[in-house]
C-alpha positions in Angstrom: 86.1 97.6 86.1 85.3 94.5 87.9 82.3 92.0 88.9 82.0 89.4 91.4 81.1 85.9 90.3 78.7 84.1 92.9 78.3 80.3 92.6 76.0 78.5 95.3 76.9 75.5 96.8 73.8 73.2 98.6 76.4 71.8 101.2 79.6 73.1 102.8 81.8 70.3 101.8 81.8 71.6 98.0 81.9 74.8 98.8 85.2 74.7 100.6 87.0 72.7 98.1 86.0 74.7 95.6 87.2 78.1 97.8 90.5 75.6 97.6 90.7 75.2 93.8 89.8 78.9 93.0 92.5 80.4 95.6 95.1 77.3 93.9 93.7 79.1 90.8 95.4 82.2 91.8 92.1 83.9 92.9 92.6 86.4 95.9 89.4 87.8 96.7 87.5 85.0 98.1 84.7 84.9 99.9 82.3 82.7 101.3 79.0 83.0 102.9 77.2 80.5 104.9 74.2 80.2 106.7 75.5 79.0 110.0 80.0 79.2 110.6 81.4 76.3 109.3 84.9 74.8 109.8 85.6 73.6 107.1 84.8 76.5 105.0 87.1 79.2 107.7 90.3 76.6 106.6 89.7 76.9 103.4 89.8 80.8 103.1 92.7 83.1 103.8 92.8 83.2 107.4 95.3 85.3 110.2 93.9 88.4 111.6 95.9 91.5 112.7 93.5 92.9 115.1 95.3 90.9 117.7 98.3 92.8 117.2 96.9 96.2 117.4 95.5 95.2 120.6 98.8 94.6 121.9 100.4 97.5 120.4 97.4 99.4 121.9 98.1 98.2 125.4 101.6 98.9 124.8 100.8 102.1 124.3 98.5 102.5 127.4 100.8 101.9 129.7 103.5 104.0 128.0 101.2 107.1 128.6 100.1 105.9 132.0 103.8 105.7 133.5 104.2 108.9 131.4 101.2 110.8 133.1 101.4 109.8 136.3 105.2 110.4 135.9 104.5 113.9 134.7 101.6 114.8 137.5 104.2 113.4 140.1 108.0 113.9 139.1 107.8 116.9 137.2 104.8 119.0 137.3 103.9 119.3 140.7 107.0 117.4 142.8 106.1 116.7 146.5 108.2 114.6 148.9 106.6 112.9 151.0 108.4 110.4 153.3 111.0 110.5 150.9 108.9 108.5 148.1 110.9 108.2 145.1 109.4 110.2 142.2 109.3 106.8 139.8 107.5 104.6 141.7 106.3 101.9 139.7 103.5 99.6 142.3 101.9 102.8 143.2 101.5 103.1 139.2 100.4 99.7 138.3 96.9 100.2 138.7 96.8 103.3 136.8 98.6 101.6 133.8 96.8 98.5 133.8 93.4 100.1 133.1 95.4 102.5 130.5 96.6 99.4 128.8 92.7 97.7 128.6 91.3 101.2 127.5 93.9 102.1 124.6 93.9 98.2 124.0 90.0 97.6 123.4 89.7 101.1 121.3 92.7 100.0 119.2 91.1 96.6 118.5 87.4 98.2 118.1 88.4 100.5 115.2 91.0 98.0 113.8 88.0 95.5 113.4 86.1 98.4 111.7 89.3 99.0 109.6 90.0 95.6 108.2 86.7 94.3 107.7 86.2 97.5 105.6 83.0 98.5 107.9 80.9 99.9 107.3 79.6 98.8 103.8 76.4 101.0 103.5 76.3 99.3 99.7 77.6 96.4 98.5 77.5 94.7 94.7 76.4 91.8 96.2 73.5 92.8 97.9 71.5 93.3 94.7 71.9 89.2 94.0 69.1 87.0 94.1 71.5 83.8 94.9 73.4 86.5 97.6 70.1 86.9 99.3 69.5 83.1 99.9 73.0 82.2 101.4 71.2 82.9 104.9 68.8 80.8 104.3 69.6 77.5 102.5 72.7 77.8 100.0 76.0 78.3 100.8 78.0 80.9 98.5 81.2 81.7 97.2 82.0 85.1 95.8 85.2 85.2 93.7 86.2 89.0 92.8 86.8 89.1 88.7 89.1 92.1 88.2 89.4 91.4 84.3 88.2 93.4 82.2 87.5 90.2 79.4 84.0 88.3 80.1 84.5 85.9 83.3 83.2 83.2 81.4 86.4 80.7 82.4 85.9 81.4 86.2 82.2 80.8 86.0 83.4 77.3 84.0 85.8 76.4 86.8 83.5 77.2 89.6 80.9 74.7 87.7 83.2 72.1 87.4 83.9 72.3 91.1 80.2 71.6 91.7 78.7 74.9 91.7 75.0 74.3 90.9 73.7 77.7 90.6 76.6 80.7 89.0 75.6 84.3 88.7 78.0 87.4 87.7 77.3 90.3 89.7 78.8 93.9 88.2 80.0 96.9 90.5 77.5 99.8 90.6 
């Protein structure tokens, strides 16, 4: 059983060194939400993505099944000599695998976005917060996950001594 604890922040400044202090804290689950992106905030979180890598892995794999289709259609399946072709013929294949590799890349990186953002989130904790519901318009918020199950009143004391001006402790549903 866990909560999140919100704290809003009226510039971005504060809110990324305190983001700092709570992940040197030993705080994983950070979060911060901004009304417009912000710098200074994105350095202060956890960054590195691995969508990038699945994309590659997916392109790999693209062009592993396009040299192995066409291989199959032409070497083995359904051999035909013609003017003594050879039955690997790897610039006849490149177009083939080159639009393999963008398919199987961009549908690797389209579900590993949905994976590792954890989309879709139909309901969220955080979306019953009155503070949550003003980070778009004029606060900036960070959410710091609280898996204790002791009262979170230490985290809520930090975040106010790192110039939090408004706290509120959000439970799960």
């Amino acid at each position: 059983m866990g909560a999140w604890v919100l704290a809003g922040f009226s510039d971005e400044k504060p809110l990324a060194n305190a983001a700092r202090g709570v992940r040197r804290d030993g705080f994983v689950q950070v979060e911060a939400y901004t009304p417009y992106q912000s710098e200074v905030v994105m350095e202060s979180l956890p960054g590195g993505t691995r969508v990038a890598l699945v994309v590659l892995l997916g392109g790999f794999a693209g062009i592993g099944t396009g040299l192995l289709i066409q291989w199959w259609c032409n070497a083995f399946n359904f051999p035909i000599n013609v003017g003594g072709r050879p039955t690997l013929s790897l610039p006849t294949y490149l177009p083939i695998c080159f639009e393999c590799m963008v398919l199987f890349g961009s549908i690797a990186g389209l579900y590993a976005f949905f994976i590792f953002c954890r989309l879709p989130k139909l309901d969220h904790a955080l979306q019953k917060s009155e503070l949550f519901a003003r980070h778009t318009v004029d606060r900036f918020v960070l959410a710091v996950r609280w898996e204790s199950a002791a009262p979170s009143r230490p985290l809520v004391k930090r975040l106010r001594e790192l110039g939090a001006s408004e706290v509120e402790e959000v439970g799960d549903p």
